[in-house]
C-alpha positions in Angstrom: 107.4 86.2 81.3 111.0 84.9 81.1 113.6 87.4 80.1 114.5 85.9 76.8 111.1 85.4 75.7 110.4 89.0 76.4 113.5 90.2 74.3 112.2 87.9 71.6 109.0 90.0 71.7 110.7 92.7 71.7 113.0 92.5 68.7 109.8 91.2 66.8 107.8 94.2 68.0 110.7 97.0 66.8 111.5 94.8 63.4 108.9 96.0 61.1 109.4 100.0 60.9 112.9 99.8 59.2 114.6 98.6 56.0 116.6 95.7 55.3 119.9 96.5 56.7 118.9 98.0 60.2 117.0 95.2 60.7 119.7 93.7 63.1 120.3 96.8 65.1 116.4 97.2 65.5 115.9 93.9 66.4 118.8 94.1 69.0 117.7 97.2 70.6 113.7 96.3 70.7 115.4 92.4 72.2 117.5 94.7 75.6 114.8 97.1 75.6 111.9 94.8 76.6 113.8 93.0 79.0 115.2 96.2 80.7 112.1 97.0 82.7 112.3 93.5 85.0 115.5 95.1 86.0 112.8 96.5 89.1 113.9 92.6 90.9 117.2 95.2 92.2 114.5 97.2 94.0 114.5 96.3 97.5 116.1 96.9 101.3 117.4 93.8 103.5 115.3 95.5 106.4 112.0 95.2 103.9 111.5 92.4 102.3 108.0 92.7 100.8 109.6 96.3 99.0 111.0 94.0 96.2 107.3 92.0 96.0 105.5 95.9 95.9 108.1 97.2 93.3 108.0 94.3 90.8 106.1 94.8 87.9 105.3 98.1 89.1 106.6 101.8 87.3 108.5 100.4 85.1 105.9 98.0 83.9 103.3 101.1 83.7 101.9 102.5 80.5 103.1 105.8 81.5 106.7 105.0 82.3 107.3 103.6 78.8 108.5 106.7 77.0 110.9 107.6 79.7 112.0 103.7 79.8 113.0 104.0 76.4 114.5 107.2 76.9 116.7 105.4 79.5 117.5 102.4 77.7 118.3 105.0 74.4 120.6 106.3 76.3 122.3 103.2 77.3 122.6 101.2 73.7 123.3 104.6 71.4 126.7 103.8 71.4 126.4 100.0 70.6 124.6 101.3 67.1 125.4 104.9 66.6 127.4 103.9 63.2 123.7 102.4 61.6 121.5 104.7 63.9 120.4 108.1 64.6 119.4 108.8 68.1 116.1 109.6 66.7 115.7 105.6 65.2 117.4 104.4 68.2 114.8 105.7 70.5 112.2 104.3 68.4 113.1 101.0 68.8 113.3 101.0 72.3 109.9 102.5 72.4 108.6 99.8 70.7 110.4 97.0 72.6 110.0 98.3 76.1 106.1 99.0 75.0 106.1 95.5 74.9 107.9 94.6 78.6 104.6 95.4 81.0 101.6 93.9 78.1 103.3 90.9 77.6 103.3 90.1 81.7 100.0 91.0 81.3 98.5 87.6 79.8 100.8 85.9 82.8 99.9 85.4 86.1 101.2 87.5 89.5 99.8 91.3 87.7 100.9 93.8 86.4 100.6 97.7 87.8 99.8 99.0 84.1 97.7 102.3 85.0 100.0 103.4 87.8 100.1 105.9 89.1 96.5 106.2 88.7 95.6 103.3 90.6 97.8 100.3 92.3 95.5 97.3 90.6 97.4 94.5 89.0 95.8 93.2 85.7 96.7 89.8 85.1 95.2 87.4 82.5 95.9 84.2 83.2 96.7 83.5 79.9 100.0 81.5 79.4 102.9 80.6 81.9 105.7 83.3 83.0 107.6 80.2 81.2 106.5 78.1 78.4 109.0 76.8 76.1 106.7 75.9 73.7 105.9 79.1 72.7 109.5 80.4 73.6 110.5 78.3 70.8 108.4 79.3 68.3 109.5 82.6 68.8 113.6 81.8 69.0 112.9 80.2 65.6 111.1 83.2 63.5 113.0 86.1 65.1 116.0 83.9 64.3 114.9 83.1 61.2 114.6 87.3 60.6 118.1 88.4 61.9 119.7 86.2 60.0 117.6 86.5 56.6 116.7 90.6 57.4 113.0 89.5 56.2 110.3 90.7 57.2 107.7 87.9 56.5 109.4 86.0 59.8 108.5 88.9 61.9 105.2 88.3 60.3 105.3 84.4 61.3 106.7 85.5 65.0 103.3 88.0 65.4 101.3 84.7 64.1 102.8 82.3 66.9 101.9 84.5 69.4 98.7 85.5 68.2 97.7 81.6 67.8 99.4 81.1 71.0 97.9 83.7 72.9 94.1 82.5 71.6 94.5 79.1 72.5 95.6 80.0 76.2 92.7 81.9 76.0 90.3 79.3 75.2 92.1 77.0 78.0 91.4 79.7 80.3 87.6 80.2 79.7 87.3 76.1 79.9 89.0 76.2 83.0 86.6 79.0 85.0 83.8 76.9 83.5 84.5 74.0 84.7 85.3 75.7 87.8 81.7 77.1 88.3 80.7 73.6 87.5 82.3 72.1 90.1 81.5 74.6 92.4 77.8 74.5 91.8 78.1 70.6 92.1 79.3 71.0 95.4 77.0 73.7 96.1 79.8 76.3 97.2 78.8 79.9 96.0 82.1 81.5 94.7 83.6 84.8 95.6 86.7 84.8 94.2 88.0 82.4 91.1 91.6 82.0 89.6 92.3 79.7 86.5 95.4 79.7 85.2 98.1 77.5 83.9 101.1 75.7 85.3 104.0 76.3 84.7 105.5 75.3 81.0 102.1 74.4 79.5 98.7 74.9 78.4 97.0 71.6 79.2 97.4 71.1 83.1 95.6 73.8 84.9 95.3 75.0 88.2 91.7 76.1 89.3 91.3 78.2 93.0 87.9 79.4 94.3 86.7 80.9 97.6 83.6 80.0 98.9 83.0 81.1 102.8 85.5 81.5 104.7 87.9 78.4 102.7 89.9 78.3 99.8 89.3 75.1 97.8 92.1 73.6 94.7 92.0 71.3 91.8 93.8 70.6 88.9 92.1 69.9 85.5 94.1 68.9 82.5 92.4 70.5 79.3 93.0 68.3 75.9 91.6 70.0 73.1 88.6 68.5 71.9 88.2 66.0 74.9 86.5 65.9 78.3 88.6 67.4 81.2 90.2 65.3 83.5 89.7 66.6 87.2 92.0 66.4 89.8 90.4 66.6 93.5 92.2 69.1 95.4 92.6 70.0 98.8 90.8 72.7 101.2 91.9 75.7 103.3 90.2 78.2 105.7 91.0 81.6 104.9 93.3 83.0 107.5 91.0 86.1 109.4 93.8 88.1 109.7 92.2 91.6 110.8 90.5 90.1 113.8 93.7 87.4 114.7 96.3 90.3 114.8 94.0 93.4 115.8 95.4 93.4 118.9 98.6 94.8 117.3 96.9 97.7 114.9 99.2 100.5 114.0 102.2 98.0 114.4 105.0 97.6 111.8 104.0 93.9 111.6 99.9 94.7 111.0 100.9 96.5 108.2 103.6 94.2 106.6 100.4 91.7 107.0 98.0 94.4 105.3 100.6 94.4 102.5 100.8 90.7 101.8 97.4 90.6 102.0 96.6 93.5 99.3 100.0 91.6 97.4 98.1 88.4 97.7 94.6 89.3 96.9 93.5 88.9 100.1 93.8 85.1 99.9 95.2 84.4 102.8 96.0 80.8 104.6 98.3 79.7 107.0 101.3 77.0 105.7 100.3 73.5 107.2 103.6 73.1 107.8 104.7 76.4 109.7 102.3 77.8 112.1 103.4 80.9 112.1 103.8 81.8 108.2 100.9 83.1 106.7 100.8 82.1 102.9 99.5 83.3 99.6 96.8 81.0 98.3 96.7 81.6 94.8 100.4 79.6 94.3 101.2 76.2 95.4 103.7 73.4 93.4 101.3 71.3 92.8 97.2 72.1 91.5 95.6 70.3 93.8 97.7 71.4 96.8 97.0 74.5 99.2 100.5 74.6 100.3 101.8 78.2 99.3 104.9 78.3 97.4 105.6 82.0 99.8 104.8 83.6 102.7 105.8 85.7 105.4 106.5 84.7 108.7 104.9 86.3 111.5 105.8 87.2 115.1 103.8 89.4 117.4 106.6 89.4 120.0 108.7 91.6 117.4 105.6 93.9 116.4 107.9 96.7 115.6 109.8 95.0 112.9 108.9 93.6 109.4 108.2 90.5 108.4 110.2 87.9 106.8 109.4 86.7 103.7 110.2 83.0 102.8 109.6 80.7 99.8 108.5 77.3 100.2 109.6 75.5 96.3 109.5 71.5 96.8 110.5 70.1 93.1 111.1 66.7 95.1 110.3 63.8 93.3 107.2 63.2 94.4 106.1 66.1 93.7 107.8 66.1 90.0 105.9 62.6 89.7 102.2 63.5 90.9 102.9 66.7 88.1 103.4 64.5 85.6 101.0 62.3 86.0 98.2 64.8 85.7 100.0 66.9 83.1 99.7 63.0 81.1 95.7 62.8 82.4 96.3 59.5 84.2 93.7 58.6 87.0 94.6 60.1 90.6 95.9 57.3 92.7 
């Protein structure tokens, strides 16, 4: 999720366990608590690029890194509330904000690295977009609504929103891998490996990815409540065979930047249509229907030794802002 919206989460999860008048310093230290652990984007090296990728939403998102997180970040706001606080109260608060950092990426998409160290899968839920300000603003109204009253009841309203929220993207989701196993047995493509999950700032316009074979097939569906989906015909991509195309080069540096991506990726591989040599992730693309990733790394065997670039490929043209809205609206596809 966004920053804000994860401080927002934050200063409603710390709230409740305090009386009326350090309900402003909780708030503020569960609000910079929660956000403190997307502070892993620093992690990186020029001369690695997919370090930053590999680190993100990794320790510091992870169940077992939360007590020394708020440790850390105890440690860091003590002396904005030591007058109102014991160090005791302050760590409590930033317990209970930064608990809420690596679950709340969880209902996004990308994963999140909650049981490391224990093992390096990323959980992600597909639930709601790393930015919606829909439910952003239901949340900057209640926890407002709670600093400046010190009531509790708002914190109570802020828990409903998201838990309304959260069940509704649900729903959306489970439509979504129906219809995708709908369309897929219509076209008589047996699935290995389905994502469904939202676009970005909204509930209704989905994106639905499936691997049948060796290809990689798209489509958008937008999801009214209550009314039949409207289906979006997508494109097709064959899978890039990576392990047999670069095995002449095993045991390089570049193999293994490629192994990475892939195990980053989900092993959903393609090559951009546009660059030859930049293998993509499959599972992102500006537009539902398209198969052109939004990243990738670009690839040459002639520098083996070295690691791969990685380059992002964001086109918020206007044609591409247009053909969004006009399936985020449910008109007919042109």
């Amino acid at each position: 999720m966004d920053p804000i919206t994860h401080g927002l989460i934050g200063a409603a999860a710390s709230s409740p366990l305090t009386d009326r008048e350090k309900t402003r310093p909780a708030a503020f230290l569960g609000f910079v608590s929660a956000m403190l652990p997307d502070l892993d984007v620093l992690i990186g090296h020029s001369a690695d690029p997919l370090l930053n990728l590999e680190y993100h939403r990794q320790f510091t998102h992870a169940l077992v890194f939360i007590p020394p997180g708020a440790l850390m970040a105890s440690g860091l706001l003590w002396w904005f509330v030591r007058n109102k606080l014991s160090f005791k109260e302050t760590y409590l608060f930033c317990l209970l904000g930064y608990a809420t950092a690596g679950l709340a990426d969880t209902f996004t998409s990308y994963g999140v690295q909650l049981l490391w160290p224990f093992t390096g899968e990323r959980f992600a839920w597909n639930i709601i977009s790393v930015f919606d300000p829909l439910f952003s603003l239901g949340l900057v109204l209640a926890v407002a609504l709670a600093f400046y009253h010190r009531k509790k009841r708002f914190i109570g309203i802020a828990f409903g929103w998201i838990s309304l929220y959260l069940l509704f993207g649900l729903i959306q989701r489970e439509r979504a891998e129906d219809l995708a196993c709908t369309l897929a047995e219509q076209r008589h493509h047996p699935v290995q490996q389905l994502i469904a999950k939202p676009t970005i700032a909204n509930e209704l316009l989905w994106s639905i990815r499936y691997v049948s074979g060796d290809s990689l097939y798209a489509y958008g569906a937008r999801l009214l409540p209550f009314a039949e989906p409207v289906v979006y015909e997508g494109e097709a991509a064959a899978l890039l065979p990576w392990q047999q195309q670069f095995g002449h080069i095993k045991s390089t540096t570049l193999f293994r930047d490629i192994e990475r991506f892939s195990a980053l990726s989900d092993g959903i591989l393609t090559t951009h249509p546009n660059h030859d040599n930049v293998i993509g992730d499959g599972r992102y693309s500006m537009l539902p229907t398209s198969v052109k990733p939004l990243w990738g790394i670009e690839v040459d065997t002639a520098k083996a030794d070295q690691h791969v670039d990685f380059k992002t490929y964001r086109d918020a043209g206007t044609e591409v802002r247009e053909a969004f809205m006009e399936m985020l609206l449910g008109r007919p596809a042109k």
